[in-house]
C-alpha positions in Angstrom: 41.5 -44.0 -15.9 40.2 -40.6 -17.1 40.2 -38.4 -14.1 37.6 -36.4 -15.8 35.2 -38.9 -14.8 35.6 -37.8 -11.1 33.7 -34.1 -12.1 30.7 -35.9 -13.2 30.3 -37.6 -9.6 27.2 -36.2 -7.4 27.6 -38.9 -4.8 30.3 -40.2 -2.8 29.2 -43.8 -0.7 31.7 -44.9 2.1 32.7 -48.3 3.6 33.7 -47.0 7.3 36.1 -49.7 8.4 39.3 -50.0 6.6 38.2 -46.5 5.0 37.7 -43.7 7.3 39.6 -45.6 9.5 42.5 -47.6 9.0 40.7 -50.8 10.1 42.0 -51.1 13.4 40.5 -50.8 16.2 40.4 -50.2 20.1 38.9 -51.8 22.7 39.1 -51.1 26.3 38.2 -53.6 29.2 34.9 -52.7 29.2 34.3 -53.8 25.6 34.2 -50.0 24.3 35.6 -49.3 20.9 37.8 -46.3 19.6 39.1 -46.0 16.4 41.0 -43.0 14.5 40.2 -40.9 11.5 41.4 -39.1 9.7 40.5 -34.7 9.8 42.1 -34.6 6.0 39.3 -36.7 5.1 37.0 -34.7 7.2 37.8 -31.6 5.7 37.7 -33.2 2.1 33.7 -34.2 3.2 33.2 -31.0 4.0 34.3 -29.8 1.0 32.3 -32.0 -1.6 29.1 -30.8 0.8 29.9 -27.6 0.3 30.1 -28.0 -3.2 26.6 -29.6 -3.3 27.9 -33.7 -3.8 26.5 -35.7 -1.7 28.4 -38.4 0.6 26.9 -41.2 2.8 28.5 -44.2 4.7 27.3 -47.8 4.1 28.7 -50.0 7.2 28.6 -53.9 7.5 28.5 -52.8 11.5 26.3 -50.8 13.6 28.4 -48.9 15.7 28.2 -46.2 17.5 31.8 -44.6 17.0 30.4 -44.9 13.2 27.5 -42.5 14.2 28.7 -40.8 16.2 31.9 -39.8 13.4 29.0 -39.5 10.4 26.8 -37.2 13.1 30.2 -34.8 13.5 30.5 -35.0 9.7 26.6 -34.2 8.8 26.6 -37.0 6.6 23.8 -39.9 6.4 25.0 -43.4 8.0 23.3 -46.7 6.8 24.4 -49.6 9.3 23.9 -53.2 9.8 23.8 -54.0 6.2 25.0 -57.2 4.6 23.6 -56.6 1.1 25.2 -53.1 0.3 24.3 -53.4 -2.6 21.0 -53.5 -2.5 20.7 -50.1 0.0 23.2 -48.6 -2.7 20.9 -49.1 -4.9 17.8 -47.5 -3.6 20.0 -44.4 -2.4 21.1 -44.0 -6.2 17.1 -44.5 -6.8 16.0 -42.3 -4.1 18.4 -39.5 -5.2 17.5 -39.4 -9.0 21.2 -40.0 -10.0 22.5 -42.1 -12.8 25.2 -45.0 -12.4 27.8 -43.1 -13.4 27.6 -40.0 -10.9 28.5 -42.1 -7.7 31.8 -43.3 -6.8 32.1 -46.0 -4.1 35.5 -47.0 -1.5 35.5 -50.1 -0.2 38.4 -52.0 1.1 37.3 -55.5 1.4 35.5 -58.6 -0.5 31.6 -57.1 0.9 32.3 -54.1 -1.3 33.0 -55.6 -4.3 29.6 -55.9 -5.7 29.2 -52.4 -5.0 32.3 -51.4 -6.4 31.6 -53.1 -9.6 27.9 -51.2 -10.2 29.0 -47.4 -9.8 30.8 -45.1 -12.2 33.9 -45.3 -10.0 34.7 -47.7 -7.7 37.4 -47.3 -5.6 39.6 -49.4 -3.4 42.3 -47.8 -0.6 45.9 -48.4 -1.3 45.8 -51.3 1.6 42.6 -52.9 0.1 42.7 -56.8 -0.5 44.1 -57.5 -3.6 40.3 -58.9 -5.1 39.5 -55.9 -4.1 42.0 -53.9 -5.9 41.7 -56.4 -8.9 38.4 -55.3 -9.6 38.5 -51.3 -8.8 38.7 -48.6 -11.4 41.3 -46.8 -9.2 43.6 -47.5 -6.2 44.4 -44.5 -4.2 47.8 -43.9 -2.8 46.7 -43.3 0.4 45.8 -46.1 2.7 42.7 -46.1 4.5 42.0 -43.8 7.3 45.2 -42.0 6.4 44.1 -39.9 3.9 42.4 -41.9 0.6 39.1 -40.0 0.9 40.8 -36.4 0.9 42.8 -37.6 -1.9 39.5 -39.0 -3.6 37.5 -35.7 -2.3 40.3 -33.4 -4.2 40.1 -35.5 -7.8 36.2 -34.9 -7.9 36.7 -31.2 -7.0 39.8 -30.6 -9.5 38.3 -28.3 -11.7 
């Protein structure tokens, strides 16, 4: 793949699960989930915002660890979606872009369609394999352990 391609991106849509996390997670014996993420992939957020790209999260799940992680990170959360690609999109709508200035991560078979429709679709290094089959890149980094940092660094590589 040309890495060029990554400089023309102006939006940058997350999966959560299996993405900023590394699709485990916690539960205690009250039924309250935890999971970890990653600050490297924090930072790299903050970064692309900084340089004016935008970056929103697309969950499956409504959650409130995933709100209250996209609320630390300033970054709009759309939950409780089973069409992604539909919300995806009206957000490409909504934001005047074109196709080929989004790149999408996903991880498993409910991101595919979105994966397919933008400029870059992504899948993490421990992605299922229809998943990875499909994706215009594979990053080296598994999910939650540092694949949007490395993702967030290609589209600001200058």
């Amino acid at each position: 793949m040309d890495i060029k391609k990554f400089q023309k991106i102006k939006l940058l849509v997350l999966d959560f699960d299996g993405v900023m996390t590394d699709n485990k997670v916690i539960v205690d014996e009250n039924g309250k989930e935890s999971v970890i993420c990653n600050r490297s992939d924090g930072f790299g957020i903050e970064l692309l915002k900084k340089a004016g790209i935008d970056v929103i999260v697309i969950s499956k799940e409504k959650n409130k660890v995933v709100s209250a992680r996209c609320k630390k990170l300033n970054i709009d959360c759309i939950q409780s979606i089973d069409k992604k690609i539909v919300v995806l999109q009206k957000e490409i709508e909504k934001k005047n872009l074109l196709v080929e200035n989004v790149c999408f991560i996903g991880n498993d078979i409910n991101d595919i369609e979105c994966i397919k429709f933008v400029g870059i679709g992504i899948a993490v290094n421990d992605a299922y394999e229809d998943v990875k089959s499909i994706s215009d890149y594979i990053t080296r980094k598994k999910g939650g352990e540092g694949a949007i940092r490395e993702i967030c660094d290609l589209i600001l590589k200058k």
